[in-house]
MIKOLVO-592389 format. One record per residue (C-alpha): residue in three letters; x, y, z. Coordinates in pm, whole numbers, plus 32768, in hexadecimal, padded with zeros to 4 digits. Layout:
<atoms>
AlaXYZ;...
</atoms>
This chain:
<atoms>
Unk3863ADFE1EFD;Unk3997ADBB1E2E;Unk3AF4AD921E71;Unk3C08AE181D84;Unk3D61AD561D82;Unk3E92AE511CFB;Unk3FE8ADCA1C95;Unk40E2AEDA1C9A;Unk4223AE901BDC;Unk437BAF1B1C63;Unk43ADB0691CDC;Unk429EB12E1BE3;Unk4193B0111C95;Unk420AB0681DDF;Unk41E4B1F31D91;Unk408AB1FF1CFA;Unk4027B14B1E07;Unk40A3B22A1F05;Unk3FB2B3421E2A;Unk3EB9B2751E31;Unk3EA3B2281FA5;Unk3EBBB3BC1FFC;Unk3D6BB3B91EE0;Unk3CC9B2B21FA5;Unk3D2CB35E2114;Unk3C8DB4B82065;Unk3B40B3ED202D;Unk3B59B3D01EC7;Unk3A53B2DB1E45;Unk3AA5B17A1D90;Unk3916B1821D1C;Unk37FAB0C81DB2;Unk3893AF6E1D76;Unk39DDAF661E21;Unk39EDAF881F90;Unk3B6EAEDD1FAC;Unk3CADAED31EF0;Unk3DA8ADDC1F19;Unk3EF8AE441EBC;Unk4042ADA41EC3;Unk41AAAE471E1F;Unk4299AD391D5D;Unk43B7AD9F1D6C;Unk44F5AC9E1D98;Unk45BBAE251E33;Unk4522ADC51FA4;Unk45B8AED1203D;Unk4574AFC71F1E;Unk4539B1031FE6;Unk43D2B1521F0D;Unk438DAFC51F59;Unk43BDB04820E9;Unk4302B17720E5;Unk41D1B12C2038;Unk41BBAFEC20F0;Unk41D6B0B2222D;Unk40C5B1D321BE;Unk3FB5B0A02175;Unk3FF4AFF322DE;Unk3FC7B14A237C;Unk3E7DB19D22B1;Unk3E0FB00A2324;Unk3E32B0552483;Unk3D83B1AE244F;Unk3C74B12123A2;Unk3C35B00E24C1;Unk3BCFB0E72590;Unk3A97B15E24BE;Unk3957B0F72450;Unk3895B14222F4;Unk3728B09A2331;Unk36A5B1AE2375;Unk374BB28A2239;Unk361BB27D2108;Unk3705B332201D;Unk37F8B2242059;Unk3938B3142048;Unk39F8B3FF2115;Unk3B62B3ED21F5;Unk3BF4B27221D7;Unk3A9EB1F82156;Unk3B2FB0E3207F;Unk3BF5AFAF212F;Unk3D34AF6620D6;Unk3D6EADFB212B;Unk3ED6AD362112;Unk3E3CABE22100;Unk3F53AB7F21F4;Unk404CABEA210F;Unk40E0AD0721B8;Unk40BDADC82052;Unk41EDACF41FB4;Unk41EDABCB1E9C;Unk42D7AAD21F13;Unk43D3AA6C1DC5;Unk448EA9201E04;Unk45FFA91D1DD6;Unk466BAA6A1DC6;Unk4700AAB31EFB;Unk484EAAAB1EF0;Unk48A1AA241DA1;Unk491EAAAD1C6C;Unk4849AA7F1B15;Unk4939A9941AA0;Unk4910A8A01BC9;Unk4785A8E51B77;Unk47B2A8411A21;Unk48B6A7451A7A;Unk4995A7EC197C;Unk4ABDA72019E4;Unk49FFA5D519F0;Unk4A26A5EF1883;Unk4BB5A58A1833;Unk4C20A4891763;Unk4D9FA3E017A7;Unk4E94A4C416F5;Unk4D46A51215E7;Unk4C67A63C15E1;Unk4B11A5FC162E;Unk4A13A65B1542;Unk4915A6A31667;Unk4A27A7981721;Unk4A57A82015CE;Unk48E1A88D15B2;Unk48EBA92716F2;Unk4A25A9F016C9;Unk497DAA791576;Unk4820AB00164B;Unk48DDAB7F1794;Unk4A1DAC2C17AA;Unk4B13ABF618CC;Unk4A87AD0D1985;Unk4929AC601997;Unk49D6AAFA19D1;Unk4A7DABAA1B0F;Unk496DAC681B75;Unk48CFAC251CE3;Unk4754ABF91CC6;Unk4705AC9D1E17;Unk473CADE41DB8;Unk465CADB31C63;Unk4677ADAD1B2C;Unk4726AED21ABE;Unk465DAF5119D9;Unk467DADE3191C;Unk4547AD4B18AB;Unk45F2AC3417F8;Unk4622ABCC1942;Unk44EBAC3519F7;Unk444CAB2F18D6;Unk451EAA1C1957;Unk44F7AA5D1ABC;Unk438EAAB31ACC;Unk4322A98F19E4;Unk438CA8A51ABA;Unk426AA77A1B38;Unk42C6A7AF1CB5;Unk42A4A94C1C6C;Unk415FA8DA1BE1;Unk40FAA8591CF6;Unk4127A9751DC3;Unk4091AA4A1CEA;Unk3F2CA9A01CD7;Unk3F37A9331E2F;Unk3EAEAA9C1EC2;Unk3D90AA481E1B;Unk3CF6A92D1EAA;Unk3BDDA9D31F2D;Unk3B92AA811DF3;Unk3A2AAA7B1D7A;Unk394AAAF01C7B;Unk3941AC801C3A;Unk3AA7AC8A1CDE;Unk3B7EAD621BD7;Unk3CD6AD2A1B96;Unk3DD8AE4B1B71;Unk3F1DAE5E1AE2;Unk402CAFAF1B1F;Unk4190AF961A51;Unk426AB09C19A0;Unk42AAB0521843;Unk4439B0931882;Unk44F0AFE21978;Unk452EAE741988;Unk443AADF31AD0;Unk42E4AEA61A56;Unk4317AE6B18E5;Unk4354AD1418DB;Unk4253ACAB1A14;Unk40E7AD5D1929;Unk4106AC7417EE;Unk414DAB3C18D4;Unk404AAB961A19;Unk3F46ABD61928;Unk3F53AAA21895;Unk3F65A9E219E1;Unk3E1AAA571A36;Unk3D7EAA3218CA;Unk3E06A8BB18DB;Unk3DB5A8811A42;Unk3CB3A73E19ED;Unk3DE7A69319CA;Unk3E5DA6E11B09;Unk3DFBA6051C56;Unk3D51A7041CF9;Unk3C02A75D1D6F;Unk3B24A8531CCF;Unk3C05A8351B8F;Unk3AFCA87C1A90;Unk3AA6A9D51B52;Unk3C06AA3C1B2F;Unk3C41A9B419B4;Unk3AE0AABA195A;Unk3B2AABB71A28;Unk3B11AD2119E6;Unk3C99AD7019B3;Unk3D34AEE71998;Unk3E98AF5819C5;Unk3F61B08319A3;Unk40C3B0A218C5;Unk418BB1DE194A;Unk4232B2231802;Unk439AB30D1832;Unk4356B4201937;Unk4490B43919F7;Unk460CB4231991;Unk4731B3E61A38;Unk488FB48B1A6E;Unk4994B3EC19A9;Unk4A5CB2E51A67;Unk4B62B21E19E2;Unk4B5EB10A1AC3;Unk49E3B0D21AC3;Unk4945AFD119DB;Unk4800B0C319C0;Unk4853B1AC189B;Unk4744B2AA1847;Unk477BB2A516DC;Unk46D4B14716DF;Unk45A4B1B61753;Unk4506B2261601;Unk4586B106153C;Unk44F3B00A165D;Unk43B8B0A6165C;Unk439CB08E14C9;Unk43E2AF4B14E0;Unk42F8AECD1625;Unk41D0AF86155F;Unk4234AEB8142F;Unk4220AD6014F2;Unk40BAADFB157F;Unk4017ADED142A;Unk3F50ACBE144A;Unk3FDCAC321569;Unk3F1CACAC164D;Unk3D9BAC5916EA;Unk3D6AAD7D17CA;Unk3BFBAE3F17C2;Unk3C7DAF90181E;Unk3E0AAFFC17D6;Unk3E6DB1761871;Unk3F98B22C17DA;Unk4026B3401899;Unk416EB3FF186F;Unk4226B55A1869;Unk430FB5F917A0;Unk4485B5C4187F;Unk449BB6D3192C;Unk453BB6421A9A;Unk4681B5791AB6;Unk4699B4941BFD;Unk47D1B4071C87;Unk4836B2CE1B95;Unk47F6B1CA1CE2;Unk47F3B0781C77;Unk471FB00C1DA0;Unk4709AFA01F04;Unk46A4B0D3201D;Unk4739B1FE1F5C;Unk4625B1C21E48;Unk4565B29C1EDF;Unk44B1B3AB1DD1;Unk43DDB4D81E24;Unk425EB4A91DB7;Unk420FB5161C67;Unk40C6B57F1BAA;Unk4116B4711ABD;Unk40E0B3741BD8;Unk3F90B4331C45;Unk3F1BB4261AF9;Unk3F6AB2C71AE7;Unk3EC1B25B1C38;Unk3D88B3321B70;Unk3D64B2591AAF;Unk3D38B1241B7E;Unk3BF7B22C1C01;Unk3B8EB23B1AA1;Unk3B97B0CB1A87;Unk3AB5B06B1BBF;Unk39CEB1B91B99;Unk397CB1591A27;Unk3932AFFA1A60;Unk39EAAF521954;Unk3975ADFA1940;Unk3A0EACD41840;Unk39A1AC261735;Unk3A3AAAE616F2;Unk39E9AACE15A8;Unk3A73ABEE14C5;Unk3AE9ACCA15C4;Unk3B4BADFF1542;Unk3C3FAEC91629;Unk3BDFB01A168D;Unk3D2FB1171652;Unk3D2AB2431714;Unk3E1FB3661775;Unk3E36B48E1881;Unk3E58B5C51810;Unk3E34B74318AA;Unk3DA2B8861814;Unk3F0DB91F1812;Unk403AB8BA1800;Unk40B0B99B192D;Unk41C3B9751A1D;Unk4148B9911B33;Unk3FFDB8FC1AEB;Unk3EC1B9521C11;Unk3D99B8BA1C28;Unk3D24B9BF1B47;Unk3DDFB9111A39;Unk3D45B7C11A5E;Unk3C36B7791958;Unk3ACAB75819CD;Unk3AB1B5EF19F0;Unk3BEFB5BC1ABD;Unk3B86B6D21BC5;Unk3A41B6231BFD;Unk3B1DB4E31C32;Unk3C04B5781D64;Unk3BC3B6FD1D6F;Unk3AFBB72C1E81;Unk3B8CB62C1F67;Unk3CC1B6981F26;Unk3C77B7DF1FAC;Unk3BB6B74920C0;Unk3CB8B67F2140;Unk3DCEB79A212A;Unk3CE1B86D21ED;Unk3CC5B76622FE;Unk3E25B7082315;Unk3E5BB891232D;Unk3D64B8B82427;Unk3DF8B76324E4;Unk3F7CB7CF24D4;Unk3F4CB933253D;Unk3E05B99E25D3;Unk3D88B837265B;Unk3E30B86927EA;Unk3D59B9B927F3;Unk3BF8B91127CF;Unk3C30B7E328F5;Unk3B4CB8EC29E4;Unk3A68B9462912;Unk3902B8D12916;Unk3915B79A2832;Unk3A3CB6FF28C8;Unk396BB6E82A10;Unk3854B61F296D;Unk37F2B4E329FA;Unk3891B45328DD;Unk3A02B4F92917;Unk39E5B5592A97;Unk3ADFB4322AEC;Unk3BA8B41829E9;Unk3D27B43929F3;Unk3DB8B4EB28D5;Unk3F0DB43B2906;Unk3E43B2FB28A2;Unk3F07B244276B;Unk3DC6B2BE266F;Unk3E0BB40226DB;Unk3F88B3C52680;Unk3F75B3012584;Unk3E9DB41224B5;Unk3F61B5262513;Unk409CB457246E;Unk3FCEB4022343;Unk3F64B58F22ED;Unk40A3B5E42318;Unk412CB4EA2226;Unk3FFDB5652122;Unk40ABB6E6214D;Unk41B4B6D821E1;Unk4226B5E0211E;Unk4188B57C1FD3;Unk40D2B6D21F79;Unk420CB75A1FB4;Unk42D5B6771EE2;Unk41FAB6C11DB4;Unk4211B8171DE1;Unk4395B8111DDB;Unk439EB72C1CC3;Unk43C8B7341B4D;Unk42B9B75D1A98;Unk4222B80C1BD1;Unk40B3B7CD1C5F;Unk4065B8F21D6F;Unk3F0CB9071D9B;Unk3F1EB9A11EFA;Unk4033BA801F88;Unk40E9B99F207C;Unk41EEBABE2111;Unk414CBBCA2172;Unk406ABC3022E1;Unk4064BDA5227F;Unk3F31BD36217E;Unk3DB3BCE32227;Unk3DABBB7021E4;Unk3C8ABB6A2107;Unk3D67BC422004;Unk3E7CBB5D1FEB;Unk3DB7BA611EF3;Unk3E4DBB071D95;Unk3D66BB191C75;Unk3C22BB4C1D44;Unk3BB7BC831DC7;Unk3AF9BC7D1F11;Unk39DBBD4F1F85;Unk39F4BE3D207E;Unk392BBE5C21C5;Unk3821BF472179;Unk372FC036225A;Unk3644BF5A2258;Unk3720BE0F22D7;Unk3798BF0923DB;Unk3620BF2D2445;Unk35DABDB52456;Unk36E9BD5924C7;Unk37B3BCA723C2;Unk3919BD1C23F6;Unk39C0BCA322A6;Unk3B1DBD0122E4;Unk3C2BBC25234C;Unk3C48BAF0244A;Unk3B04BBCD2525;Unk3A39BB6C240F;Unk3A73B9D12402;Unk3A4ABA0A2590;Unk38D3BAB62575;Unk3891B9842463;Unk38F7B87E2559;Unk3830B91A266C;Unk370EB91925A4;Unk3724B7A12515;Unk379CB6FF2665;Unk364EB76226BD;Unk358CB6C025B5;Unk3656B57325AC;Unk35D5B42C25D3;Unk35E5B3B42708;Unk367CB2A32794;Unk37D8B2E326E9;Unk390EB267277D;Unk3A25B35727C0;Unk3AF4B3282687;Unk39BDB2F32599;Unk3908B4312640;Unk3A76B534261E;Unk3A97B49924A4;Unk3920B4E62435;Unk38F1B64024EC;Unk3A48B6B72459;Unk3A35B6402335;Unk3892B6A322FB;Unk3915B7F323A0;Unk3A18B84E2267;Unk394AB7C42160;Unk3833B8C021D3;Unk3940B9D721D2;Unk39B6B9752094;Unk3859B97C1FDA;Unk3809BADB2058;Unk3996BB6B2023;Unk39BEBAE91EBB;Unk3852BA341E58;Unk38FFB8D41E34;
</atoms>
């Protein structure tokens, strides 16, 4: 099995990962090749509150995911399937010489004086940055500069950061790239990273023809958001378009990528015009689901590279209606198949964990040999119950509120049987005949007869944590297949 390595860039990186980690928690499949993503965020805003959280939501799913076991999974899916792996570096590209320094100090600006003459050098500078980007401290980013991400990110000792994750990368490893098109960290970092790793023979490091042909996609979040209007803020949304126009420009054959995703939305939220630091902190959007879709799209298809004559594959995302709210319902064919059913899965389960889960520690299967002395206040037991409740609680319920709006369950309401809270998909009812056998379809009862039924069946041998994950988990895929034939 194969690893994929993911650069996010700036606070659009950092949020399409969070998506994507909630996708991989839900069981959603990278394909038959990829068993482990390696992700880090680069971002010189350490303290950017998106940086923070995502970070956070990827060490809780690690220790979650210590605690199980796949060899015995054939189908080579389901809850926290797919490792997510640090590589020691806590999620985070180090940049040299950023912390507390001004872009000016960066570039030596004042090095370049002449007695009582102006210096042509200075001169030059003072025509490509203003004052405001000479004064600017690096720590909080790049404020939506990528003149100055350029500078900062090209530098040799940045370089070296950047390739050094991947010293263990081998053959059939895949390379991933995640940056909006309209900012200053994210559009300046995809032209330069991707031609780090095309030119990586000339780099002393191991393994450097494997990274130079391999298999590269990457994501641009074109314009999706804007911002309230802020005099004192360098970020001014009525750059956005004109930045965008011209990274796309610069793309045109300068670029060496096999698969390039476009996603965006028409403006139809404005956020808080925060330069940085721990108030950049933005609800989850479809946009950034869409995007971390696409990195699915990329392992699931297999796109290989072809060093001669590459020709880069350009795809988009798109829905069957242009709806606000859009459901499940409104998600085209292929895109369901991608994250539809797991989705629903894991909502189910983190439904059934927050609010019916302290009711079923008598019943039959808890008393197993496998759960008989287990304590539920253990830290897996914890730690999951914090990580559900961040999936609803938390993100679901962000990209419900947000704008456009992505509801495909109803999030507020206990009046509703549980199973009729997924919008867009009508459930079937319990008939006479399930009555008869048995097979109560209606509400939490129903995931609790399931569970009852697999815990018998399991393998044996099971751990604790392994043996509650599979029978749960087995249990409400069994449900769902009879309620809605997915």
């Amino acid at each position: 099995m194969s690893k994929l390595y993911i650069y996010g860039i700036g606070g659009t990186g950092a949020r399409v990962l969070r998506s994507l980690t909630m996708l991989l928690a839900s069981g959603v499949s990278l394909g038959k090749n990829i068993d482990t993503v390696v992700p880090v965020i680069v971002d010189p805003d350490t303290s950017n509150g998106d940086l923070t959280r995502t970070v956070g939501l990827m060490q809780l799913y690690q220790k979650i995911r210590s605690h199980l076991s796949f060899d015995n999974r054939p189908e080579k899916r389901g809850y926290f399937f797919t490792q997510i792996d640090d590589m020691g570096t806590n999620f985070r590209l180090h940049l040299n010489n950023v912390a507390n320094m001004r872009f000016g100090d960066y570039i030596a600006y004042n090095r370049f004086t002449s007695e009582g003459h102006a210096d042509p050098n200075q001169a030059l500078f003072s025509l490509l940055f203003s004052d405001s980007n000479l004064n600017c401290p690096l720590d909080v980013g790049f404020k939506g500069n990528p003149n100055m991400g350029a500078i900062v990110l090209n530098d040799p000792m940045n370089t070296e950061s950047l390739v050094s994750l991947l010293q263990n990368f081998q053959s059939g490893d895949k390379l991933f790239i995640i940056s909006s098109i309209f900012g200053g960290t994210g559009a300046a970092g995809f032209p330069l990273f991707q031609k780090t790793f095309r030119e990586a023979e000339a780099l002393d490091i191991p393994n450097s023809s494997a990274i130079a042909n391999a298999p590269i996609g990457a994501v641009s979040v074109l314009p999706y958001f804007g911002l309230k209007d802020d005099k004192e803020s360098q970020i001014k949304m009525e750059t956005f378009i004109s930045k965008t126009k011209a990274a796309l420009k610069y793309y045109i054959g300068n670029l060496n990528v096999d698969a390039l995703y476009y996603v965006c939305d028409a403006i139809k939220n404005r956020y808080n015009n925060v330069e940085g630091a721990t108030e950049q902190r933005n609800k989850a959007h479809f946009v950034e689901l869409a995007a971390a879709l696409g990195i699915v799209d990329f392992c699931r298809t297999d796109v290989q590279h072809q060093r001669n004559g590459t020709q880069t594959s350009f795809r988009e995302f798109g829905v069957k209606h242009d709806f606000n709210p859009l459901t499940l319902s409104e998600l085209g064919a292929s895109t369901f198949s991608q994250m539809g059913r797991e989705m629903i899965s894991f909502y189910l389960f983190s439904r059934f964990y927050l609010e019916h889960f302290n009711e079923t520690k008598n019943y039959a299967w808890a008393k197993t040999n496998a759960m008989k002395n287990t304590s539920y206040s253990d830290a897996f037991f914890i730690d999951l119950g914090q990580f559900v409740d961040a999936y609803r609680s938390q993100w679901l319920k962000e990209l419900s509120d947000n704008q456009r709006s992505f509801q495909p369950f109803e999030l507020y309401t206990n009046e509703k049987d549980v199973f009729d809270t997924i919008k867009g998909i009508e459930p079937r009812k319990t008939s006479m005949m399930d009555r008869i056998f048995g097979k109560n379809l209606q509400g939490f009862p129903a995931i609790d007869t399931e569970i009852s039924d697999v815990s018998m069946k399991r393998i044996k041998g099971l751990d604790a944590y392994n043996f509650f994950i599979t029978v749960h988990e087995t249990a409400i895929n069994n449900v769902i297949k009879r309620k809605y034939n997915i």
